[in-house]
SELUMBA-490018 format. One record per residue: residue in three letters; x, y, z of N, C-alpha, C, O in turn; residue number from 1; chain. Coordinates in steps of 0.05 Angstrom, whole numbers, plus 5000, padded with zeros to 4 digits. Layout:
<vovexs>
aa	n.px	n.py	n.pz	ca.px	ca.py	ca.pz	c.px	c.py	c.pz	o.px	o.py	o.pz	i	ch
Ala	X	Y	Z	X	Y	Z	X	Y	Z	X	Y	Z	NUM	A
...
</vovexs>
This chain:
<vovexs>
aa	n.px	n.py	n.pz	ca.px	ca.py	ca.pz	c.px	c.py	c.pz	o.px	o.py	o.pz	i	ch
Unk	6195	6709	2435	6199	6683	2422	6209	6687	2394	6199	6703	2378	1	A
Unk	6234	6670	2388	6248	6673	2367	6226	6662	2339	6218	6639	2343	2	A
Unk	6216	6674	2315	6206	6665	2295	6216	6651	2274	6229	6666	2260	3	A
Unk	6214	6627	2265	6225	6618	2239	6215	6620	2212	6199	6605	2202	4	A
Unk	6224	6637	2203	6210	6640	2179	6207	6625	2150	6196	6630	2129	5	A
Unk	6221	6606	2161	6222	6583	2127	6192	6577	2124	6173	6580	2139	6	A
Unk	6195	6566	2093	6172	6563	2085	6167	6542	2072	6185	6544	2055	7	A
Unk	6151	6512	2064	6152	6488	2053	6167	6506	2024	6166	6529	2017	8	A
Unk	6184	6479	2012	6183	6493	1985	6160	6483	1963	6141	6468	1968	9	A
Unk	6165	6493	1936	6149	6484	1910	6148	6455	1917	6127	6444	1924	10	A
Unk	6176	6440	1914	6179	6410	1905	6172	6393	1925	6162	6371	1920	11	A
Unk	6177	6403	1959	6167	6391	1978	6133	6397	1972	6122	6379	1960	12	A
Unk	6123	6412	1977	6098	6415	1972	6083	6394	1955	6064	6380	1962	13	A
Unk	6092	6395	1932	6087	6371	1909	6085	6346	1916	6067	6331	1910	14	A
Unk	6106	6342	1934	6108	6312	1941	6099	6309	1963	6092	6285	1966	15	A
Unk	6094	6325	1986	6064	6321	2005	6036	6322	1994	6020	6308	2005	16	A
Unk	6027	6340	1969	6000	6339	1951	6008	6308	1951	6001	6296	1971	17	A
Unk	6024	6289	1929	6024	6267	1929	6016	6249	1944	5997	6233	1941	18	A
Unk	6034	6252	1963	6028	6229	1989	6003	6231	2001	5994	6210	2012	19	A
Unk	5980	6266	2001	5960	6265	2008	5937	6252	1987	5917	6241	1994	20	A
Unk	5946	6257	1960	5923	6236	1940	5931	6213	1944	5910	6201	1939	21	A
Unk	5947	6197	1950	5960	6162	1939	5944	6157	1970	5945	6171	1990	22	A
Unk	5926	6132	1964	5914	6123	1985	5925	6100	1995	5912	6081	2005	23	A
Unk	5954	6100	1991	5968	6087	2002	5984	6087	2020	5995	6068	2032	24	A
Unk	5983	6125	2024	6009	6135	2037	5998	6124	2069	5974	6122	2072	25	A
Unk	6012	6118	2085	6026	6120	2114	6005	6132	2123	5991	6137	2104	26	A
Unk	5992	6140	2147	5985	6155	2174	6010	6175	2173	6007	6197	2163	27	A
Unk	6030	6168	2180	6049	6181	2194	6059	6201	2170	6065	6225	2175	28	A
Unk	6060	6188	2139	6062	6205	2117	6045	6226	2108	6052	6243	2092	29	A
Unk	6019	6223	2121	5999	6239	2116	5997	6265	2134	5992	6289	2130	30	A
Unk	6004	6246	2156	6008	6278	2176	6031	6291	2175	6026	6311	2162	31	A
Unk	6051	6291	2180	6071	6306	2164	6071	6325	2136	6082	6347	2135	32	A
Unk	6056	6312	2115	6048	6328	2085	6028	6345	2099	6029	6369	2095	33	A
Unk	6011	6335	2113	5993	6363	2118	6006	6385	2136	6004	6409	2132	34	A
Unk	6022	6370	2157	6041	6397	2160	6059	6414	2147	6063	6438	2149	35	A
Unk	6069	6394	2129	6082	6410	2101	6071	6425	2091	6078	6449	2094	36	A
Unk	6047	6421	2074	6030	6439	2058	6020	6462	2076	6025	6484	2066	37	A
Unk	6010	6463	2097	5999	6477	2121	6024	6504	2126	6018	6527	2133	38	A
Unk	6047	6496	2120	6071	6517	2119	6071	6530	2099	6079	6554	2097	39	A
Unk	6063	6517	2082	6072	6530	2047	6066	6558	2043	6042	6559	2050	40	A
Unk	6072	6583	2037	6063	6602	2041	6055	6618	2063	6047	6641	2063	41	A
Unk	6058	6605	2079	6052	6617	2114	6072	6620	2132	6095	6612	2128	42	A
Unk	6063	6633	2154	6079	6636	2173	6078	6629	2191	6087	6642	2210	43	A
Unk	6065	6599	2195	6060	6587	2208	6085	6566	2216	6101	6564	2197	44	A
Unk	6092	6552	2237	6109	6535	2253	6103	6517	2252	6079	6514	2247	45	A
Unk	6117	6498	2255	6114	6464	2272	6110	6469	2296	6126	6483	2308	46	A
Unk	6089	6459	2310	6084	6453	2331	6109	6432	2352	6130	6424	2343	47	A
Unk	6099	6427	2378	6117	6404	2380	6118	6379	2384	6137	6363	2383	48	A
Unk	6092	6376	2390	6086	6341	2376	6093	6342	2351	6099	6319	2342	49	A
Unk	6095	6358	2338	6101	6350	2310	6124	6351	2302	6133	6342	2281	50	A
Unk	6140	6367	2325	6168	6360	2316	6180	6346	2322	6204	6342	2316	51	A
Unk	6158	6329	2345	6173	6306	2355	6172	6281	2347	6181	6260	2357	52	A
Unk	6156	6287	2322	6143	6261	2308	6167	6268	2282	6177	6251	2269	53	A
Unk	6169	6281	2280	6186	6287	2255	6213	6285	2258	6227	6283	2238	54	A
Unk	6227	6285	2285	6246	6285	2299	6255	6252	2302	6278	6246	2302	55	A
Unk	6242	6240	2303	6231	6209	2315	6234	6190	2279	6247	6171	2273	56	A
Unk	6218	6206	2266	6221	6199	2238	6250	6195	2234	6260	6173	2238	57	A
Unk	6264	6217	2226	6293	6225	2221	6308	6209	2240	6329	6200	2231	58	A
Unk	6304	6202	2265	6323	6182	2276	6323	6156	2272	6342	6143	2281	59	A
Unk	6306	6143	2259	6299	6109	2252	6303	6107	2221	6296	6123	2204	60	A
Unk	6316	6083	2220	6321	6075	2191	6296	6056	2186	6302	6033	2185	61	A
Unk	6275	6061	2183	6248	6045	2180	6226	6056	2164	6204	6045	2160	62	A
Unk	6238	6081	2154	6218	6097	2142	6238	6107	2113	6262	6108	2110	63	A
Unk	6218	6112	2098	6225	6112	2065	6237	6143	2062	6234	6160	2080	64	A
Unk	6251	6148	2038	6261	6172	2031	6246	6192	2030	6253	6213	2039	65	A
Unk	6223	6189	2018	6192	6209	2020	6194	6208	2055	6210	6222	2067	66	A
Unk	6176	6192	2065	6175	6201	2097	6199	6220	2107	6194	6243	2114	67	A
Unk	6225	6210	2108	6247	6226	2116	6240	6254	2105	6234	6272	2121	68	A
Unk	6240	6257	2087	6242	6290	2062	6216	6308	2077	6222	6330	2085	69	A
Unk	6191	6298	2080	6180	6308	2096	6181	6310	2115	6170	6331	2120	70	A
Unk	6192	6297	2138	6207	6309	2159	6220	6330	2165	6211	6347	2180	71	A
Unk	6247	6331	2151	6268	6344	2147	6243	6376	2152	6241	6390	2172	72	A
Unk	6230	6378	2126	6223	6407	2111	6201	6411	2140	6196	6434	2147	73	A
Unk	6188	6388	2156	6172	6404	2177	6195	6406	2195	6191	6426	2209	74	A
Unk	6223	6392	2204	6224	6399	2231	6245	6424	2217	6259	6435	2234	75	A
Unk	6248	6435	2185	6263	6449	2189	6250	6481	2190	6261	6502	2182	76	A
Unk	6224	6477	2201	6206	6509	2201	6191	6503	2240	6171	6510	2252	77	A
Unk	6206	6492	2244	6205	6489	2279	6210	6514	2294	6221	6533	2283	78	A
Unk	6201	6516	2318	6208	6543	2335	6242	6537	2337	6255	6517	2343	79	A
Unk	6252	6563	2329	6287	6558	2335	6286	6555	2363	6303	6539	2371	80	A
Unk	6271	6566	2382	6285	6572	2404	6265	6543	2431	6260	6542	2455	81	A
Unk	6259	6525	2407	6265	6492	2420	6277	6475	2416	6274	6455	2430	82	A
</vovexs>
């Protein structure tokens, strides 16, 4: 199995911490930031509910530039070889 090695960055990271203090954020914003942060430093993957939630995100114009951005950074530490 092919490994991806990307890693959340600094600024993504930042702005998932955010979205996890603002008790405003989304369900859907929250899980995503915890998959963000959960990468940060690790070598850990997106699963694939989660990339299919993140996948799903990125295709609908219904969700805000934060939601998108966190997307992007989980589906872009996905298994390559799904």
């Amino acid at each position: 199995m092919s490994k991806n090695d990307k890693q959340t960055s600094k600024d993504v990271s930042s702005l998932a911490s955010d979205v996890l203090r603002d008790p405003s954020s989304s369900a859907i914003q929250r899980q995503l930031a915890g998959s963000a942060l959960s990468q940060a430093n690790s070598d850990k993957q997106t699963g694939s509910k989660m990339e299919t939630k993140a996948s799903n995100v990125l295709q609908s114009d219904k969700y805000s530039d934060t939601t998108k951005t966190l997307a992007a950074s989980v589906l872009a530490q996905s298994n390559k070889e799904r």
